[in-house]
N, C-alpha and C positions, 0 to 999 in steps of 0.2 A: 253765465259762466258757472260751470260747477267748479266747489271746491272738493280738495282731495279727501274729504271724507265721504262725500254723495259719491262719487267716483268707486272708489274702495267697498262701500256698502253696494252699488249697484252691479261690482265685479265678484262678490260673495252671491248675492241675491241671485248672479249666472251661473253659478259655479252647486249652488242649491239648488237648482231649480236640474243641472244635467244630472248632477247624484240623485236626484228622484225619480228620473227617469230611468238611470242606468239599474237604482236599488229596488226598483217596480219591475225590470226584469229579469233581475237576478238574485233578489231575495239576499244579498251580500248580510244585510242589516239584522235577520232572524239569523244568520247564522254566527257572526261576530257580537252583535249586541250582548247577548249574554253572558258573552265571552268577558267582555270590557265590563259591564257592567253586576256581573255577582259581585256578592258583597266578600268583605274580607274578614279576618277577625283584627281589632284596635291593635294600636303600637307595635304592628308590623313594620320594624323600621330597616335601616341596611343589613343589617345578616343574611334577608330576605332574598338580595337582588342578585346570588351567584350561581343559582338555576338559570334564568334568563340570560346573563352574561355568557356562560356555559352553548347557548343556544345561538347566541351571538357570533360567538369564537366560532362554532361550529355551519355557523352560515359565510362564513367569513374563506373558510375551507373549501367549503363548495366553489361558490363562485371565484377563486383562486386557484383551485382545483381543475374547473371548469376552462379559467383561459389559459393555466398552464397543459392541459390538454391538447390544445389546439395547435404547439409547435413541441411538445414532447411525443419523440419516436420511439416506441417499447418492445427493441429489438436490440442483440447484444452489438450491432451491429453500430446502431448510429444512437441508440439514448444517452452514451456519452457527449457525444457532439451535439447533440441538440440540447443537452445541458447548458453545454458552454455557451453553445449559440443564446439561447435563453438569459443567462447571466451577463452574457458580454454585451448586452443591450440595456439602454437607463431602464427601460420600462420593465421589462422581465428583470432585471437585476432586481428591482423593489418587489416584484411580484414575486417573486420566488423569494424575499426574505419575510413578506406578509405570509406566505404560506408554510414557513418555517418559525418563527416567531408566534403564528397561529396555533400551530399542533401545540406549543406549547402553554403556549396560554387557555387551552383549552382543557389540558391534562391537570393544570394550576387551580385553574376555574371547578373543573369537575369536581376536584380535589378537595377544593373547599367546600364544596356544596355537600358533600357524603359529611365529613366532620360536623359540619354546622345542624346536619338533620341527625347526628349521631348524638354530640352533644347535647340540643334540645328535646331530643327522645321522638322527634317526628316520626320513628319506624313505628310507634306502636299502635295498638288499633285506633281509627281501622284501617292504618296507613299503612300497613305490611306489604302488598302487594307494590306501592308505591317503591319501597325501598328495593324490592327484589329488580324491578325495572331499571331502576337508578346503577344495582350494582353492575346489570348486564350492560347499561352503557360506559361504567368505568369503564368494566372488559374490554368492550368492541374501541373504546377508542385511545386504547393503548395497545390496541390489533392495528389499528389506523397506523400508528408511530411507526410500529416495529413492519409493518409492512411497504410504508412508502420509507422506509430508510433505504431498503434495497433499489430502487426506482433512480438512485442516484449513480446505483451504478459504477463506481469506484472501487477501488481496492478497502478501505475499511466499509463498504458498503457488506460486500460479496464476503468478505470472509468475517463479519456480524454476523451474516446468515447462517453461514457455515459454521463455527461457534456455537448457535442457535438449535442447528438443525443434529449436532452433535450429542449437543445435551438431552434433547429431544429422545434423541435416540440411545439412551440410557436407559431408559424406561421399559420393566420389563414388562413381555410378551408385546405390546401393541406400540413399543419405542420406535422400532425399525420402520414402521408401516407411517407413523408419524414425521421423521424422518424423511422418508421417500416423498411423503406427501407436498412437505416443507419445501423439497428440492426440486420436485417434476421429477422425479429420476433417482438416480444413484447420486449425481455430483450437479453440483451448480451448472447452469447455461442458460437457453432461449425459453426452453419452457418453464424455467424458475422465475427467468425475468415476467411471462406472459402470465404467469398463475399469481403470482405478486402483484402485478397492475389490476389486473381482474380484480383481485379481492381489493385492492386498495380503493379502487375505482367506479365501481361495480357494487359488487358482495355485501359490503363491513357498510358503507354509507347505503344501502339500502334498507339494510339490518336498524341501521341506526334513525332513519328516517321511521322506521314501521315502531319501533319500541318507545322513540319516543314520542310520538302520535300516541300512543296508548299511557304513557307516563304522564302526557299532559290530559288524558281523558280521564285519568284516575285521579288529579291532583284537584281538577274541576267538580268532582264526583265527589271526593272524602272532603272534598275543601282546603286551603292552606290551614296549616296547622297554628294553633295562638303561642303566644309567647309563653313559655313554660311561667310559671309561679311555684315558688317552695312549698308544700303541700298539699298541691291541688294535682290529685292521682288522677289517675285514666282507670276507668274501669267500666269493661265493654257492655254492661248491663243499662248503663246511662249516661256512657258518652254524647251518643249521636243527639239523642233530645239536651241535653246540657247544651252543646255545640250550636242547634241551631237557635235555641233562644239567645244564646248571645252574639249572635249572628241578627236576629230581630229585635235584638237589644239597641247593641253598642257596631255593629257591623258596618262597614265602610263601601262603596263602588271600589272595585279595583280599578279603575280608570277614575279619574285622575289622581285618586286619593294616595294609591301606592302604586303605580305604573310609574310615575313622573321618576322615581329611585331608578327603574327597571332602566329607563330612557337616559339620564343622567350615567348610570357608572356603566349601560352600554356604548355609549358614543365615547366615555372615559375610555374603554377596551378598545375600540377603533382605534382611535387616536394615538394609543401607546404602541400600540400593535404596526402600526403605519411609521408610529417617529423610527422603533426600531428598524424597521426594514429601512426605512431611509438613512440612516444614520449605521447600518450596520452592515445591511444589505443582505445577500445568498450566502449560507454557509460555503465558504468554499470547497469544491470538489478535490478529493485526491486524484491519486497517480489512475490512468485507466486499468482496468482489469485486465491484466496481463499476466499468466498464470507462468511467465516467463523473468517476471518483474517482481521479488517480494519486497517492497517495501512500504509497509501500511502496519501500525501497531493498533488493532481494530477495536473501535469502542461502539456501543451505542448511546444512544440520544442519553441525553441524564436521564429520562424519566424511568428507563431499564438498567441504567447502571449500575443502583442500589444493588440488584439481583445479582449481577452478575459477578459483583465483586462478593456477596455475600457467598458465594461457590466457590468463587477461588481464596475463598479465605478457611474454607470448609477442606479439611482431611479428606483426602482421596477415597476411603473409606466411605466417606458419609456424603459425597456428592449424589448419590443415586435418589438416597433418603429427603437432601434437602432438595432435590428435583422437585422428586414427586412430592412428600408428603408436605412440605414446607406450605408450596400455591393452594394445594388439596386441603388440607387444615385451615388455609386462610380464609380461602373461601367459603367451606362448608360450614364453619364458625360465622361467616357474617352474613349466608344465608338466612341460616338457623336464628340468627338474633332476633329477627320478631316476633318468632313464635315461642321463643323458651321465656321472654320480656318484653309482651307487647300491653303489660298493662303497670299500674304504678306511679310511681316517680317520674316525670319530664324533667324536671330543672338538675342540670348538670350542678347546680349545689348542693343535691342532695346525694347524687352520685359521684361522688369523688373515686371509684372503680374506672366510669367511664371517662373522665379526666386524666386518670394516668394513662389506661389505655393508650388514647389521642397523643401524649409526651411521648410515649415509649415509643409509637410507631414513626413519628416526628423524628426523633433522635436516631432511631433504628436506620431510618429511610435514609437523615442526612447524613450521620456518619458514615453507613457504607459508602454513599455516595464520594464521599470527601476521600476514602478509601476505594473506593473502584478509579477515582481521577488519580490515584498516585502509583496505585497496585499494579504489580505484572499479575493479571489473572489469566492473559494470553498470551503467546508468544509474541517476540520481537520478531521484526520480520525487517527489522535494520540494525543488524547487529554492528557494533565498530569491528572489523578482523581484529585477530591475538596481534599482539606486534611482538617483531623479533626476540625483544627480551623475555617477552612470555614464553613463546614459543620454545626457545632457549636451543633453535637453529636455522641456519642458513638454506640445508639443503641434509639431502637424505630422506629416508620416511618420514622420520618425524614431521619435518618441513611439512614436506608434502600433506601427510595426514592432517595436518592443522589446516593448510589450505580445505581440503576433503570438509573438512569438522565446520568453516563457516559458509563453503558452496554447497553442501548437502541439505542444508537448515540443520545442522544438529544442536548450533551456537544461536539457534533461534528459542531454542527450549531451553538451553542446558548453559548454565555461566563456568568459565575458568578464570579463575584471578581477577574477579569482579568486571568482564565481557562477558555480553549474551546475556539472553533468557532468565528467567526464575521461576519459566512453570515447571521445565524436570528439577530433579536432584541437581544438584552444584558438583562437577564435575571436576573440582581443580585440584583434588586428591586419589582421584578416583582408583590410580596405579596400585595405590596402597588398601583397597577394599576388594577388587576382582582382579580375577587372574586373566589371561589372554584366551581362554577358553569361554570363561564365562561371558567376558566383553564379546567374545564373536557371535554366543549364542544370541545374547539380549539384541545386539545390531540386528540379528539375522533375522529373529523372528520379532522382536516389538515387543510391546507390555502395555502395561495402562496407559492408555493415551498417549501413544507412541507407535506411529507403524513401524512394518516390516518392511526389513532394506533387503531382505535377501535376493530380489529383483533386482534393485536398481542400482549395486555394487559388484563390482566384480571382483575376482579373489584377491588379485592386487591392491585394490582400492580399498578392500576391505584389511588386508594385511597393513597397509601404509595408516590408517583410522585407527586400526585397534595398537599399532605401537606408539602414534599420537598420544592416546591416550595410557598407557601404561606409562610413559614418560610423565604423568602427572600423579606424584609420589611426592610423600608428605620430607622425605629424603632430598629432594630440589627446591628445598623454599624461597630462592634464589629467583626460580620459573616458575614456581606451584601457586607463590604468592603476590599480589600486586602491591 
């Protein structure tokens, strides 16, 4: 009778014997082995492990990606309903909170991992090229974010985009053309939804599949980078022979030496990423897109919110400026970084430059953020109506035009006595500033970020609006004021 240890060993000894067969015809072992087995540089410890994590979240996508495909329909037609269908089920309810919980944790992950190679000075030679790859996957998979937000298809979905393709469309000479691009068209519909799945689906995970194959061939190539030390410069004359003697030195197997972290705070990442969907589930979907239906005050994911609240905090004036030059400057600045400092100093103790840096953009990011969660930076698109006392009548124009003022969307933009909007001008004095000529012209023809009603009011309606509003006179604080 064997015991459970002959048994065990005689079930390896089968299991070695088919991998020799299978790795004799497919060479598996020359092409991994090296992979597992280059050495590493010493006291590579957890800072290390949120590249891999990073890669994790992002397999985690795919294959979530992949079986939410298989019952989402990417037509404006039915990708609502097949949402719900999707959510209102245990399994796709968890599935669709792991792939929302996922984006995030990937954008988290990313996040740190840029910091952590910024602080330790990893851009510098000859790891330049590594960082430029790194920064085009932040890119692409905050392209990911903002692209599957539409895919839900909702009223804060569709008018995110809209917002999006708005700002977009600031941008001189080549805004419009961006814009169009953004939309399929003129305005949101089927071919918006269809060019947004494509890239979502398609496009941006293909991009991101190719860059990073190359950013893990580069990282293989320059080597993981050592642990900085206070005085010990990079300097490209005698980096690379420094590097590999202590590589022949003191250098480790990345298997099991420093993989065993990779494996540990990856299955950590599963595991959170899962409680949350279980325990949280699918974000829930708004109202459908009903362009008959405004009620959706539109936000995006937090990881775009920073931005967008820093616009709507920005002077009308200087929106075009923080469009463009804001992203423009950011990026060109952390292209540029390895090549204007790719030698010197590694240890973030010596650079206390690069340390603030890191705080300011930290604080930058969460304060807007904490500020784009509070801020009207877009309209309301559920405004509460004036009530009678505001209004300060029953019946007549006035009445009337105050109905006019929250069925138009005017009270989606524009506040009276603390109702409505705060992206226009505050409107609750307004009598007392324009005359009845100038209120019809501005209706008639629009202004910044404001269409023209001259269409879609008729003279009445427009007569009955503009004495609505001339009744709001600093002379009625009774009605002016709430």
């Amino acid at each position: 009778m064997e015991s459970g240890t002959e048994i065990m060993n005689r079930f390896m000894d089968y299991l070695k014997r088919i991998w020799a067969v299978v790795d004799d015809r497919t060479g598996i072992s020359e092409l991994v082995g090296p992979l597992l087995n280059h050495l590493v540089p010493p006291n590579t410890g957890w800072a290390y492990v949120f590249g891999s994590a990073t890669l994790i979240a992002f397999t985690i996508q795919v294959v979530t990606g992949i079986a939410l495909a298989t019952a989402y329909i990417p037509s404006t037609q039915d990708a609502y309903n097949s949402l719900q269908f999707i959510s209102n089920s245990s399994f796709g309810h968890v599935l669709r909170g792991m792939h929302y919980f996922g984006a995030s944790a990937m954008v988290v992950l990313v996040g740190i991992h840029a910091v952590r190679v910024f602080l330790m000075g990893s851009f510098k030679f000859p790891r330049e090229a590594n960082w430029l790859t790194g920064l085009l996957l932040l890119a692409l998979t905050l392209g990911m974010g903002f692209t599957g937000q539409l895919l839900r298809w909702d009223q804060n979905a569709i008018w995110s985009v809209v917002v999006g393709a708005e700002m977009a469309g600031k941008a001189p000479i080549v805004g419009d053309l961006i814009a169009k691009f953004l939309l399929a068209g003129q305005t949101i519909g089927g071919a918006t939804l269809s060019r947004f799945a494509a890239f979502h689906v398609f496009f941006i995970p293909a991009l991101i599949f190719g860059f990073l194959g190359f950013h893990l061939f580069l990282v293989i190539r320059n080597g993981i980078s050592e642990p900085p030390e206070p005085g010990r410069v990079v300097d490209p004359k005698t980096y690379r022979s420094w590097y590999e003697k202590l590589l022949q030195e003191r250098g480790v197997p990345f298997w099991p030496h420093v993989a065993w972290r990779d494996v540990v705070f990856g299955a950590g990442v599963v595991l959170v990423i899962l409680a949350l969907a279980l325990i949280f589930g699918a974000p829930p979907l708004g109202s459908p897109p009903d362009p008959t239906l405004i009620q959706a005050n539109p936000r995006p994911d937090w990881y775009l919110l920073w931005f967008f609240a820093l616009l709507a905090m920005s002077p009308p004036s200087l929106e075009t400026a923080v469009i463009l030059l804001f992203p423009l400057a950011g990026g060109l600045l952390l292209m540029a970084l390895p090549f204007v400092a790719n030698r010197g100093e590694r240890s973030y103790k010596r650079r206390p430059w690069a340390v603030g840096a890191v705080l300011m953009v930290v604080l930058m990011i969460g304060t807007l953020g904490v500020a784009g969660k509070r801020a009207n930076w877009s309209p309301d698109f559920n405004p509460t109506p004036l009530p009678a006392a505001v209004v300060g009548a029953d019946s007549g124009p006035v009445a009337e035009g105050a109905v006019l003022f929250n069925e138009r969307g005017c009270q989606n933009c524009h506040m009276i006595a603390g109702y409505g909007g705060r992206r226009g001008p505050d409107l609750t004095t307004v009598g007392s500033r324009l005359t009845a000529g100038q209120m019809t012209i501005r209706i008639a023809n629009g202004g910044t970020n404001m269409p023209a009603f001259a269409g879609t009011l008729s003279p009445d309606e427009m007569n009955k609006l503009v004495a609505f509003l001339q009744s709001r006179t600093t002379a009625n604080p009774e009605i002016a004021i709430k």
